[in-house]
C-alpha positions in Angstrom: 12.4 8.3 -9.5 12.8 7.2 -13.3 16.2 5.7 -12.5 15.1 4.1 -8.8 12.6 2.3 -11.2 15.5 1.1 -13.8 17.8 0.2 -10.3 15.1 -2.4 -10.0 15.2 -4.3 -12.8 15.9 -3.1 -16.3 12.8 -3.5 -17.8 10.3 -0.8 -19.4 7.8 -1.6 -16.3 9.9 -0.7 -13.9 11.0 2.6 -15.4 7.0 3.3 -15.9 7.0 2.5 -11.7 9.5 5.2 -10.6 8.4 7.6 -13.4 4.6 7.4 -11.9 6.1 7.6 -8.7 7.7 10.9 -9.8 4.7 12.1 -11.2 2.6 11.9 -7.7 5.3 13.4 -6.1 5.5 16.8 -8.5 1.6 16.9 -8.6 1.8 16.8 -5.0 4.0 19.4 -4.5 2.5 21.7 -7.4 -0.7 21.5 -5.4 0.8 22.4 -2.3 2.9 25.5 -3.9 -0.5 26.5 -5.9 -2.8 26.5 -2.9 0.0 27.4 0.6 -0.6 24.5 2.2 1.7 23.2 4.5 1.7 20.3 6.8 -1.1 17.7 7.2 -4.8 18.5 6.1 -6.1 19.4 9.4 -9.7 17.7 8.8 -10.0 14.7 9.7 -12.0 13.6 6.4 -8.9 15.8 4.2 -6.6 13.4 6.1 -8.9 9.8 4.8 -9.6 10.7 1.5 -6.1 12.4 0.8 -5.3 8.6 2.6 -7.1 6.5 0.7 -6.3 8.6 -2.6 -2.8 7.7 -1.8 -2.9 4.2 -1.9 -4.8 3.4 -4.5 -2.7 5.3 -6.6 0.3 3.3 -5.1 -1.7 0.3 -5.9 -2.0 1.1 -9.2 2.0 1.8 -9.3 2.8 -1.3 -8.1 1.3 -3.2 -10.7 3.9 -1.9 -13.1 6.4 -3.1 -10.7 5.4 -6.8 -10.8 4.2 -7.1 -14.5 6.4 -8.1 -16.9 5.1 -6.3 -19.8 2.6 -3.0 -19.9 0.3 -5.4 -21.9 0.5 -8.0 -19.1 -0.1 -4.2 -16.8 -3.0 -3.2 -18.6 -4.5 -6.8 -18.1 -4.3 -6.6 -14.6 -5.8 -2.9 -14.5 -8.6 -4.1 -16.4 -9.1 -6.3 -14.1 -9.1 -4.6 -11.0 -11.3 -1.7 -11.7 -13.8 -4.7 -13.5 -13.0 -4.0 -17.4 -12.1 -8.0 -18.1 -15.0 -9.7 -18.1 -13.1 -12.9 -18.6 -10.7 -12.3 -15.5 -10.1 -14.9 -13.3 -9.7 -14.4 -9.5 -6.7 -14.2 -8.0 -7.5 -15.1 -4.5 -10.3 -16.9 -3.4 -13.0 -14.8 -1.0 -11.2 -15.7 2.2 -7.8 -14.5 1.5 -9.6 -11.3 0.7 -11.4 -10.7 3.4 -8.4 -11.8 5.3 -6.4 -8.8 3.8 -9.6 -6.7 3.9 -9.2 -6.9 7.7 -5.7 -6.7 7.7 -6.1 -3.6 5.8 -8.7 -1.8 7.9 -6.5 -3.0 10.9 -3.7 -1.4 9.8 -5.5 1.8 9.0 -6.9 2.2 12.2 -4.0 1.5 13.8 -2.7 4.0 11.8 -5.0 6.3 12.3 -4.9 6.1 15.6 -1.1 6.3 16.5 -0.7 9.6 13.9 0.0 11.9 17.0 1.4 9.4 19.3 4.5 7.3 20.5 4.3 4.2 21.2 6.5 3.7 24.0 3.9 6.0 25.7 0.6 4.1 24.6 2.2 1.2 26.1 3.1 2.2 29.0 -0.1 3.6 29.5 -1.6 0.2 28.8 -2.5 -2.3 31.1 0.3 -5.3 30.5 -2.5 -7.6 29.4 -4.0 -5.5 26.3 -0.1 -5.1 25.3 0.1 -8.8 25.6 -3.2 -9.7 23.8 -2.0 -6.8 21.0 0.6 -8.9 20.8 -0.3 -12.3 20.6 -2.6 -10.8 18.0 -0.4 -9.4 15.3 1.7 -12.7 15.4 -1.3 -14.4 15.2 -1.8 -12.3 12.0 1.3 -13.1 11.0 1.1 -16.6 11.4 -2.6 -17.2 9.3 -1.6 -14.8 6.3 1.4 -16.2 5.2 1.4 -17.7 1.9 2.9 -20.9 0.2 5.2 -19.2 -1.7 8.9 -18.7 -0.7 9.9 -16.7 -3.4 12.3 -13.4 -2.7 11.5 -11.0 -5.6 15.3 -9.8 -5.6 16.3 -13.4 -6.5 14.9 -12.4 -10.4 17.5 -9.8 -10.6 
């Protein structure tokens, strides 16, 4: 993981990204071999807080992944868990609650289609849900994209 972090960019941040990357990975499996588990947490609250432990430890990953120095890192932690009093917003309310529902949608969605195919929820559907599913997620699509046309591979 430590050199999947320096193949993206050779900076100190990115090496930090795979290495904590690593880390979740052996803690993951150290639990696993310390307790026998195998598989998925059969609970359905195991499964959402195992879930939701998940990505906010990716989300605080990522943030070494787009910083360009662990003091610009530790900034934007500070910010997000609300240690800067001085921070400034990044997005204004309705681009959050816009990604607050995208979020949840996803989530269900997720949540939902864990033990099932698609092609079989579709063709179970009636062909107007699949079409208003549709029309939905390019809809989403269509109001979330940003101004910025920026590829992050172009840096490199």
């Amino acid at each position: 993981m430590l050199l999947g972090g320096l193949w993206h960019g050779a900076n100190w941040t990115f090496v930090a990204w795979g290495g904590l990357h690593g880390v979740y990975l052996a803690v993951e499996r150290w639990i696993r071999d310390r307790t026998g588990i195998r598989g998925e947490p059969v609970r359905w609250i195991n499964r959402l807080v195992l879930g939701l432990l998940t990505y906010a430890l990716v989300n605080v990953t990522w943030v070494f992944f787009r910083a360009h120095t662990f003091g610009g890192a530790a900034r934007i932690l500070q910010g997000m868990f609300g240690f800067a009093t001085d921070a400034e917003p990044v997005l204004a309310t309705i681009y959050m609650i816009k990604v607050g529902v995208l979020i949840a949608s996803i989530v269900a969605t997720q949540w939902l289609m864990r033990d099932r195919e698609l092609e079989q929820v579709v063709s179970r559907a009636p062909w107007w849900l699949t079409g208003l599913v549709c029309a939905a997620m390019l809809f989403a699509v269509i109001v979330t994209q940003g101004s910025g046309t920026a590829f992050i591979y172009f840096q490199f």
